[in-house]
N, C-alpha and C positions, 0 to 999 in steps of 0.2 A: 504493500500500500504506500502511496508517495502523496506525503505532507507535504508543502508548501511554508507552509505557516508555522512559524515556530514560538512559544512562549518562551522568557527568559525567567525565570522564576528564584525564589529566595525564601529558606521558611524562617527565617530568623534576619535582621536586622543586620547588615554587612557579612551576612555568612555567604558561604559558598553558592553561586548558582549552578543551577541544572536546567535543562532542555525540553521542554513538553511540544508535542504536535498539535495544534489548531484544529478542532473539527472542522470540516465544513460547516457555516453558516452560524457558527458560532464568535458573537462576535465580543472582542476582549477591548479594554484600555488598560495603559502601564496604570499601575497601582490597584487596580481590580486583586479582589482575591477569589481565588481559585480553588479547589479540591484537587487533586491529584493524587493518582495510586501506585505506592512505592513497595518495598521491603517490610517496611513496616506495616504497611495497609494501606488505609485513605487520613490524606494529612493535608492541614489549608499551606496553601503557600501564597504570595506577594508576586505578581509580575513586575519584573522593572524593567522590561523591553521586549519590543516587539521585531520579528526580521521575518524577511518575505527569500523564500531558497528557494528559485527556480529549478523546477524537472531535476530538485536531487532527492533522492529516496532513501530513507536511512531509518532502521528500524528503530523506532523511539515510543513513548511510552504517549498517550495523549492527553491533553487536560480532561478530566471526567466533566466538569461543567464549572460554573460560575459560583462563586459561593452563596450562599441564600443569607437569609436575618437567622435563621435557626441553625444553619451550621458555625455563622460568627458566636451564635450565643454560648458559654461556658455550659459546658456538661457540670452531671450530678458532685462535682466537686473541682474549685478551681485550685489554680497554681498556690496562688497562697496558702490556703487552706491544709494541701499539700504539702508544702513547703514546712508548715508551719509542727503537724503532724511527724514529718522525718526528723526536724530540728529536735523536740521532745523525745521519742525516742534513743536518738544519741544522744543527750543528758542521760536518758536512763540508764542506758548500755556504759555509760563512763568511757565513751569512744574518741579518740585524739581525732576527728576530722572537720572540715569545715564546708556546710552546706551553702553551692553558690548557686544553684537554681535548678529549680523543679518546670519539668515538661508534662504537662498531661498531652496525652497522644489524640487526635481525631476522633478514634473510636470511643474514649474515655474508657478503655478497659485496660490503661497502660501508661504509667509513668517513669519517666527516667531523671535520676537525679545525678546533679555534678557537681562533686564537691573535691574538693584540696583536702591534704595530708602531710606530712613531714615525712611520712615512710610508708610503708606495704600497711593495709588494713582489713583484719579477717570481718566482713560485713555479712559475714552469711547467716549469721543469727538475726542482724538488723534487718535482711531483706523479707525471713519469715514474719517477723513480726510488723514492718508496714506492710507485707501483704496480709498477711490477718486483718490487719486495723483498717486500713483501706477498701480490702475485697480487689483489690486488682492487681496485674503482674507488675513487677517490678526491676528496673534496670538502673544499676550504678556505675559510674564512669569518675573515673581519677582525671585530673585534669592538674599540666604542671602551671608554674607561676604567668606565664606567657596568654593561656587559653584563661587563667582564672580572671583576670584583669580586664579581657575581653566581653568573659560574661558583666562580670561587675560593672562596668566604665567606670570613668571619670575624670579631668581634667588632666592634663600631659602642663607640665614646666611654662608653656609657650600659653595657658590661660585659656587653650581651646580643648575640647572632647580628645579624648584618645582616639589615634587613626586607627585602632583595630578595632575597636569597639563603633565608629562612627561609619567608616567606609570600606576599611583593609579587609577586603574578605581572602589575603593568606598572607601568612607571615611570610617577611623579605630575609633572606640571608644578609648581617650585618655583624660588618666585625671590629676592632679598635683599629685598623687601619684607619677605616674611615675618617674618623675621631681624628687620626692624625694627619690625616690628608687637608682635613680644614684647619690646622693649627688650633685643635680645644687640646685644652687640659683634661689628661685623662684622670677627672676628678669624679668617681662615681655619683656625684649628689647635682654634676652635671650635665653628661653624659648616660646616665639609667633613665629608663623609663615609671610608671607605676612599678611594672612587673619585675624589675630591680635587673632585667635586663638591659640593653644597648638599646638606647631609642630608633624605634626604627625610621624617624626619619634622616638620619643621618645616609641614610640609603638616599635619600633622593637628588640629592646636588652631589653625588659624588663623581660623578662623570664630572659637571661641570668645574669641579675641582680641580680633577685627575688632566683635564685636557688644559686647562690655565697654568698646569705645571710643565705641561711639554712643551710650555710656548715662552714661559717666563724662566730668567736663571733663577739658577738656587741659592741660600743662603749661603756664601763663602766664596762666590765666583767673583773672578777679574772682570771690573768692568772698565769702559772706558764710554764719559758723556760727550755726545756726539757734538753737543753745541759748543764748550769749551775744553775740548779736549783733556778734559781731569781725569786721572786714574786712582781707582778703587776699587773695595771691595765689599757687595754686596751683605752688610746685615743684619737686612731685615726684608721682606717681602710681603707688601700688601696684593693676595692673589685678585679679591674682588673688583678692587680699585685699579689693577693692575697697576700700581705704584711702588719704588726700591726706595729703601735706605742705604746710602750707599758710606760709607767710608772712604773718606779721599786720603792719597797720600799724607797729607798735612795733619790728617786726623779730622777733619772737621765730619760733620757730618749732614747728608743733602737727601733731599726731598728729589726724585723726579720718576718720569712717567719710564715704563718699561722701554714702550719705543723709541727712548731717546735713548739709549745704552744701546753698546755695542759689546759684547762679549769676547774678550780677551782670551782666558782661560776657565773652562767650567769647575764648578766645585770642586769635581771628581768623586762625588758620591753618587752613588748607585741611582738612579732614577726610582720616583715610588712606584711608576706605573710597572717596574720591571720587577720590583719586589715581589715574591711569593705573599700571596695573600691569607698568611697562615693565623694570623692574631685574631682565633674567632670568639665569638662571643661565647659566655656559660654556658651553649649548648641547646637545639632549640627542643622545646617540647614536642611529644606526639599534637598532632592534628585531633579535632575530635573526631571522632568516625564519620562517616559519610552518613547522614541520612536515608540514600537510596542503593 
């Protein structure tokens, strides 16, 4: 059978998208919710884009239909409730972990909870007992400091929402090169995120970093200013401004623009872009499972 019509869908808030087929004569807008049938069963999800694939055929799963008022409506018990239910519990159980949020499933005959721990957690007495208490099955998932911070949100250094929590639907590999590609201090209270990881936007201007260095000398090079022929040595480098601090023979020290330098002799340090990029961060977390 060959779909045309594709939904881009999302069952959580910057998570992961997946791919649903368009009925015929069914007709969708981005942000409409949806029903769709997965692994799990039937679960609502978010469109947040729509694409039109010409005469390609590809075996994909289809939206079941448009969500109605009664499938947005909460079943015979919500998230809170739930939540609230498993958090008592682990007081009972005297269990070292931390509840960061409860899913009830489509069907409401199924909730999964995610919560953090310091180490390995025998929860198979907990699981019996919110299924007793609840009446329905039940699914626990660890999640490390990366994924917990995600679920949570909350404000990043820079006074705006956390990019994993807000839009990042996957984490970026990011290492203290980075860090030192834009000349920060690699001071943890600077450089960390919530999750006490390496911010990941430190990923995003690194290119633009990395390539201002192939273009600019580096701190320690001969240079010599084009307009009055002074010789010195470069140090200090403004990359964004593309601006040098230069040391002159005399000692003094001058202000001028990149392109007014002519390069005598390079530092003779290794280029960063040639450096092995081994300085990686603590290490990233599992992914949470795939929904589908």
């Amino acid at each position: 059978m060959t779909y045309n019509n594709l939904a881009v869908v999302q069952f959580k808030r910057a998570g992961k998208i997946y791919h649903f087929a368009v009925q015929e004569r069914m007709l969708l807008l981005v942000g409409d919710m949806v029903v769709v049938d997965t692994d799990r069963g039937l679960s609502l999800a978010k469109v947040v884009r729509l694409i039109y694939k010409k005469d390609r055929e590809r075996k994909i799963k289809p939206v079941i239909r448009k969500a109605t008022a009664g499938d947005l409506k909460e079943g015979r018990i919500s998230a809170d409730e739930a939540q609230a239910f498993v958090q008592k519990k682990i007081t009972q159980l005297e269990l070292n972990m931390k509840v960061l949020q409860v899913e009830v499933q489509f069907s409401g005959n199924k909730i999964v909870v995610y919560f953090s721990a310091p180490g390995r957690v025998d929860f198979r007495k907990l699981v019996k007992e919110i299924a007793a208490g609840l009446k329905l099955r039940v699914e626990l998932k660890q999640v490390g400091p990366r994924n917990e911070t995600k679920l949570l949100g909350g404000l990043g250094v820079c006074g705006r929402e956390y990019c994993c929590s807000s839009f990042l639907r996957d984490f970026l590999p990011v290492s203290t090169r980075m860090a030192k590609n834009q000349n920060l201090a690699l001071n943890p209270g600077k450089v960390s995120g919530g999750c006490g990881r390496l911010l990941c936007c430190l990923k995003y201007e690194n290119e633009t970093y990395t390539a201002l260095r192939r273009e600019l000398p580096e701190k320690g090079a001969r240079v010599e200013i084009i307009s009055n022929s002074l010789k010195g040595t470069v140090s200090k480098v403004d990359l964004l401004n593309e601006m040098l601090m230069v040391e002159s023979e005399n000692n003094e020290y001058l202000h001028v623009a990149a392109q007014d330098v002519k390069v005598l002799q390079p530092s003779g340090r290794a280029s960063k872009s040639e450096k092995p990029d081994d300085d990686q961060s603590w290490g990233e977390d599992l992914d949470l499972q795939d929904l589908l």
